[in-house]
N, C-alpha and C positions, 0 to 999 in steps of 0.2 A: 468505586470502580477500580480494578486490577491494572496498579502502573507498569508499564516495559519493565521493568529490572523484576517486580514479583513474577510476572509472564513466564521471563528465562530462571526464576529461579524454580518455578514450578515445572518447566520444561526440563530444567537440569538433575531434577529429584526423577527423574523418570526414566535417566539414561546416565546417572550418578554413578555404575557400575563401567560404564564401557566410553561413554565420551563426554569429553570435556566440550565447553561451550566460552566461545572469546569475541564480544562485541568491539569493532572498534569504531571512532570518528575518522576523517582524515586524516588525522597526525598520529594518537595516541587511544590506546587502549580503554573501555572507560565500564566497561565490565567482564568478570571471569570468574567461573565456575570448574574446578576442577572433577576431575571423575577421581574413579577409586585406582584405576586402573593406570593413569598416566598425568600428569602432574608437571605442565611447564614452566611451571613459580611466576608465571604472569600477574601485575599489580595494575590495578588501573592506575592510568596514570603513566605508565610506562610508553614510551616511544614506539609506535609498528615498527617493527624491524625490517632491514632493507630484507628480501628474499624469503620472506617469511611468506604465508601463505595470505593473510590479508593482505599486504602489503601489495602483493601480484596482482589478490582483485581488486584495488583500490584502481591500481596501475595500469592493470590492462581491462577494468571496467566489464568482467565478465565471470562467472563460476569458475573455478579453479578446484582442481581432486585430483593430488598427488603425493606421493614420497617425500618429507622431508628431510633432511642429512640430519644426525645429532650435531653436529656444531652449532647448529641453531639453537637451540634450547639444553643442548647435555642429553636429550631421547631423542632416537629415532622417532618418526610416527609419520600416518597415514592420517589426512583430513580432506575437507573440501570447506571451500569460501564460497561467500556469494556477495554481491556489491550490493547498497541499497540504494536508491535515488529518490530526493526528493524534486518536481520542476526537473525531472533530465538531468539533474545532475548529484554526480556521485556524493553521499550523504554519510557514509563507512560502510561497515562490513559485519557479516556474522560468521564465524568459524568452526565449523565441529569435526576434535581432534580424536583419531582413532589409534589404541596401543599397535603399535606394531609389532602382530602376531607373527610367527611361521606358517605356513599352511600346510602344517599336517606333512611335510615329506619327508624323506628319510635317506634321498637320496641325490646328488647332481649327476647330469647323466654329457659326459662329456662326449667331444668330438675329434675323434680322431684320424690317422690316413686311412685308417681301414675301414670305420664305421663310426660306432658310439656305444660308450661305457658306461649304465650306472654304477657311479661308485659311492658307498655311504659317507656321511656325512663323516662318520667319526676316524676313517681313511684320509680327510682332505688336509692338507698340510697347508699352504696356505696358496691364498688369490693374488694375482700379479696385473693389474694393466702394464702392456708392452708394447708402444705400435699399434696404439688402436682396436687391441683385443684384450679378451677376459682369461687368462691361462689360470688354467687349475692344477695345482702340485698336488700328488695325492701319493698316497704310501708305495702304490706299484705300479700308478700309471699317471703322465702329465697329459692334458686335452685344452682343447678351450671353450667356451661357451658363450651363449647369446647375450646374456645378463651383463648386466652394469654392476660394479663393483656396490651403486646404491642398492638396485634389484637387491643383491645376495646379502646384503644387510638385513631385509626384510624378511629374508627366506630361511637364513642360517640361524641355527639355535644361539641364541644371546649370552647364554652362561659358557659358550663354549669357543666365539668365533667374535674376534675386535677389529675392528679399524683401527687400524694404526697409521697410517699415512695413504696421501690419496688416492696412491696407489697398490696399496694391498692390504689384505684382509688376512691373519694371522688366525690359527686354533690352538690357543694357549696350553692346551696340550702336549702341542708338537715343539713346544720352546726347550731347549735346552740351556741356553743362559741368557742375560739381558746384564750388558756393560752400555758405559758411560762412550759417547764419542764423539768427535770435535765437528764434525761433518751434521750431525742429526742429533736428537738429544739421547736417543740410546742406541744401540743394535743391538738388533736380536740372534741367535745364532739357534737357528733350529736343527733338530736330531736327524738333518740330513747334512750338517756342515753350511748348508745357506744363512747366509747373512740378509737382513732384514734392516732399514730404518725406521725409527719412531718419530715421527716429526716433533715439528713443535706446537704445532696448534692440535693434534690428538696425545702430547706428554700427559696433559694432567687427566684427562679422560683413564686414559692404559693405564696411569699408576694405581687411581683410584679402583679400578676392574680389577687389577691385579693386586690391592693393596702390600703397595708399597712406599 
């Protein structure tokens, strides 16, 4: 007879290319299968993490499909949870994590006083929360937009566009130097004269992207 762990491992050989598959108990993780595609170095064994996506459905004891932040595991990504229960009560959880793609655009299309602007991706200088908005600096026009600074992580091309602090999203492109500074662990100073922080919980993330 085919025990649970061959089940998801033959379940994982069938989606090995695009999602990864994460059982947990109520405390700790106690099987994982990675995909080809995304890779959260999950051990059994390991602690559910607070804000992690099992974690939520343990927690709030219901399906869960959303946006993860990479501070979580070092990748972004997209999954959905589901709680299991044995007797009514919560027994762990199953998780299937999805790379988080772009969808195909090419463009953010901001808002302005007069109307709204697509502007290409490779125009965009970098993202600002300010007061509870999404502002977008772009080569020859600033707007704002509906997204969340997580949204435009999912949306923005990856080899091109980093989180650097929680509130802005940088296109390493647009950098013209990165110093040391006492306030943040670097600033950036991009090729409009803007100055930029790199915090300290995305320093070693941004160095590693930009190897240095």
């Amino acid at each position: 007879m085919m025990t649970a762990d061959s089940l998801l491992d033959v379940l994982g050989e069938l989606f090995a290319d695009e999602i990864s598959i994460v059982v947990s108990n109520t405390r700790e993780y106690i099987y994982y299968r990675p995909s080809k595609r995304v890779d959260l170095k999950i051990r059994p064994g390991d602690l559910v993490k607070e804000g992690s996506l099992a974690y939520k459905a343990l927690t709030e004891g219901h399906k869960i499909s959303e946006f993860i932040h990479r501070d979580m595991y070092g990748v972004p990504y997209h999954g959905m949870a589901v709680p299991f229960y044995d007797n009514h009560s919560i027994e762990g959880s199953v998780v299937a994590i999805y790379p988080a793609y772009t969808e195909g655009k090419s463009v953010v299309t901001l808002k302005t006083a007069d109307g709204w602007v697509p502007v290409p991706f490779s125009e965009v200088k970098y993202l600002e929360v300010r007061e509870r908005k999404t502002i977008v600096v772009s080569d020859r026009i600033t707007g704002t937009h509906k997204n969340s600074l997580q949204n435009f992580e999912f949306i923005l091309p990856h080899e091109q566009f980093i989180r650097c602090h929680r509130s802005y999203i940088v296109n390493v492109t647009k950098i013209s130097e990165i110093y040391p500074d006492t306030h943040s662990t670097f600033l950036l100073r991009m090729n409009d004269g803007a100055e930029i922080p790199v915090s300290q919980s995305y320093s070693s993330y941004f160095r590693k992207m930009l190897d240095f």
